[in-house]
C-alpha positions in Angstrom: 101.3 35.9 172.8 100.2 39.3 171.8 101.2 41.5 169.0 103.2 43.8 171.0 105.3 40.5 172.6 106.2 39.6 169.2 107.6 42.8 167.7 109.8 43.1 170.9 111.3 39.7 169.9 111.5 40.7 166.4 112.4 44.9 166.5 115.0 45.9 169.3 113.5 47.6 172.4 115.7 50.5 173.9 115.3 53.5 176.6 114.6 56.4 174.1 114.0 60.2 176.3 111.3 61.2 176.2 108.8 57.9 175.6 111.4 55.6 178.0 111.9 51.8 177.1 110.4 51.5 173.9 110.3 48.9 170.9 111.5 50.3 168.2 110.2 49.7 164.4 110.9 51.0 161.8 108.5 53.0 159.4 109.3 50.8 155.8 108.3 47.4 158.3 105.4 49.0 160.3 102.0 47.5 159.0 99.0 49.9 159.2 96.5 46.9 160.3 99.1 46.4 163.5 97.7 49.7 164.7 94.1 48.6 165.9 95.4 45.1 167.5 98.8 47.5 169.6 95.7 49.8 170.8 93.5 46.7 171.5 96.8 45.7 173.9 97.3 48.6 175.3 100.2 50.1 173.4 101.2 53.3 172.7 102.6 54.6 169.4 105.1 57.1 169.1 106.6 58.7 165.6 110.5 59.6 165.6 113.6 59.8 164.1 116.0 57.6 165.7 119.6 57.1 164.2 119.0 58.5 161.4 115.8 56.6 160.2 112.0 57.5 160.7 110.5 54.9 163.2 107.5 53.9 165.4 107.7 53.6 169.0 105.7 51.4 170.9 105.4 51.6 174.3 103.1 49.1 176.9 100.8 51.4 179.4 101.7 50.3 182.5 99.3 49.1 184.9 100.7 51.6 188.1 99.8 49.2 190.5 101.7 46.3 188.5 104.9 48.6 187.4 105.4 49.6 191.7 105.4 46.0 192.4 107.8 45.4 189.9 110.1 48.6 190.7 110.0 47.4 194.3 111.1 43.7 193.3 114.0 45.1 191.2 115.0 47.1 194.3 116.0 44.3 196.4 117.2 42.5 193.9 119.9 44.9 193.0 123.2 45.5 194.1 125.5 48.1 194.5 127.9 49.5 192.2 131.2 48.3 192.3 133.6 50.8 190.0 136.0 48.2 188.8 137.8 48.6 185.5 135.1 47.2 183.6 132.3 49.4 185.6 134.4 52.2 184.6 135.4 51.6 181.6 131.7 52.0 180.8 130.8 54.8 182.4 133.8 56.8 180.3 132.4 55.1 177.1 128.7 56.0 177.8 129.9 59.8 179.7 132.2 60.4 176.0 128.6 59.5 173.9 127.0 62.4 175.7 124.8 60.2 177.6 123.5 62.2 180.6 123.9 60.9 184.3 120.6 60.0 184.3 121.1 57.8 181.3 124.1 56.2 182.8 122.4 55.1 186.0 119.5 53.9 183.9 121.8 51.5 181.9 123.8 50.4 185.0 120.4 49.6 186.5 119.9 47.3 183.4 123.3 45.5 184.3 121.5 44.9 187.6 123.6 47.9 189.9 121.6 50.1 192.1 123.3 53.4 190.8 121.6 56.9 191.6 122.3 59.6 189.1 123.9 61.3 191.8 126.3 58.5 192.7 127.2 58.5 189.0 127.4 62.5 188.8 129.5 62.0 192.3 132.0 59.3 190.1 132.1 61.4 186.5 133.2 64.6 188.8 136.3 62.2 190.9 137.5 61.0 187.6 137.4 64.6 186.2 135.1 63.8 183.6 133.0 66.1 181.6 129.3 66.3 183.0 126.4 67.0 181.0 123.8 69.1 182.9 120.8 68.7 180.1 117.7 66.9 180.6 117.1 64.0 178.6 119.9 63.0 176.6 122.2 64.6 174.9 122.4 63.5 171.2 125.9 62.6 170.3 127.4 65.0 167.5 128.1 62.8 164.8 131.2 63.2 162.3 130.0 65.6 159.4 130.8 63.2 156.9 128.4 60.7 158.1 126.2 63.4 159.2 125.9 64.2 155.5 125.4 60.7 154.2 123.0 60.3 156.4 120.7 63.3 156.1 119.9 62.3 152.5 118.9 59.4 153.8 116.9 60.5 156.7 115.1 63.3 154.4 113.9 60.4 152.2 112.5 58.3 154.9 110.5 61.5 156.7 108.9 61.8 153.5 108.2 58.2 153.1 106.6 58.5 156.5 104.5 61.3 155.5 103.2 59.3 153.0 102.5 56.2 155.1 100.7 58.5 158.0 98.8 61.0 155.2 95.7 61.6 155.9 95.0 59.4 159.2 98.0 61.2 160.9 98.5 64.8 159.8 99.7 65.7 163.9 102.2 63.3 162.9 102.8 64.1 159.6 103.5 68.0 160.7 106.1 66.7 163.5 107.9 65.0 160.1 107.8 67.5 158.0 109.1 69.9 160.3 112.4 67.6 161.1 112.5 67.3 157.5 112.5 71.1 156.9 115.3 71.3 159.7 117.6 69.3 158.0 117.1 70.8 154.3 117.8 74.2 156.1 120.7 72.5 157.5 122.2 71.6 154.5 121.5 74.7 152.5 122.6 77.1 155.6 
């Protein structure tokens, strides 16, 4: 078992826009000397915030040949939607995050429906729902009170990833700082 299977078992693995399905680390448990081995396997490494913390991303470089197989496979294996209660019930949990129809059909696809954004869009619009017409997704606007708590927080741990990345990452360490600027303007504006 390669480094890369392991951190998936260890770090939770989501579908993050733009990177897609990633494993997600974060910075304070990222080990420099895993670099070398995750490129060695074929892994790419992404900086972020992600809820409110400064993380890695790793992401496996698909072989294309291997991932059309595999998309192919998952095709016949899926089923279509039903919208029960349940079925709905999630797609008015996920459409009230701000998740995007593209989003939505994505995580019905990982509860093994074969769900088009447009069928989705098609179902948000009959239940009179509100539709998001972004790319990517939306990110949720949090309540200001915890949006405060956790800028400090997310400040500090920029910095902290400045300091990890300086001076082998300085691309990286620019995209930091510049969050980081953002959200002391933020507060002070």
């Amino acid at each position: 078992m390669g480094l890369f299977e392991m951190l998936s078992q260890t770090f939770p693995s989501e579908v993050v826009e733009p990177f897609g399905e990633v494993v997600i680390v974060p910075v304070k448990a990222f080990k420099e000397e895993w670099r070398r081995q995750l490129e060695n396997e074929n892994v790419q490494i992404y900086t972020n915030a992600y809820r409110g913390q400064a993380c890695f991303f790793l992401r496996k470089k698909a072989d294309k040949a291997v991932s059309k197989s595999v998309f192919e496979r998952e095709q016949v294996q899926l089923k279509s939607v039903e919208w029960n209660e349940e079925n709905l019930r999630v797609l008015r949990e996920l459409s009230s995050r701000g998740y995007g129809v593209r989003r939505i059909a994505r995580h019905f696809h990982t509860l093994g429906y074969n769900v088009s954004p447009t069928n989705v869009w098609k179902k948000l619009k009959q239940l009179g729902l509100k539709l998001k017409h972004t790319r990517g997704t939306p990110n949720p606007q949090p309540v200001k009170k915890e949006a405060e708590a956790n800028a400090h927080s997310l400040f500090r741990e920029l910095l902290e990833a400045c300091l990890k990345l300086y001076p082998n990452h300085q691309g990286a360490c620019v995209v930091l700082l510049e969050k980081a600027k953002e959200l002391l303007e933020h507060e002070v504006g």
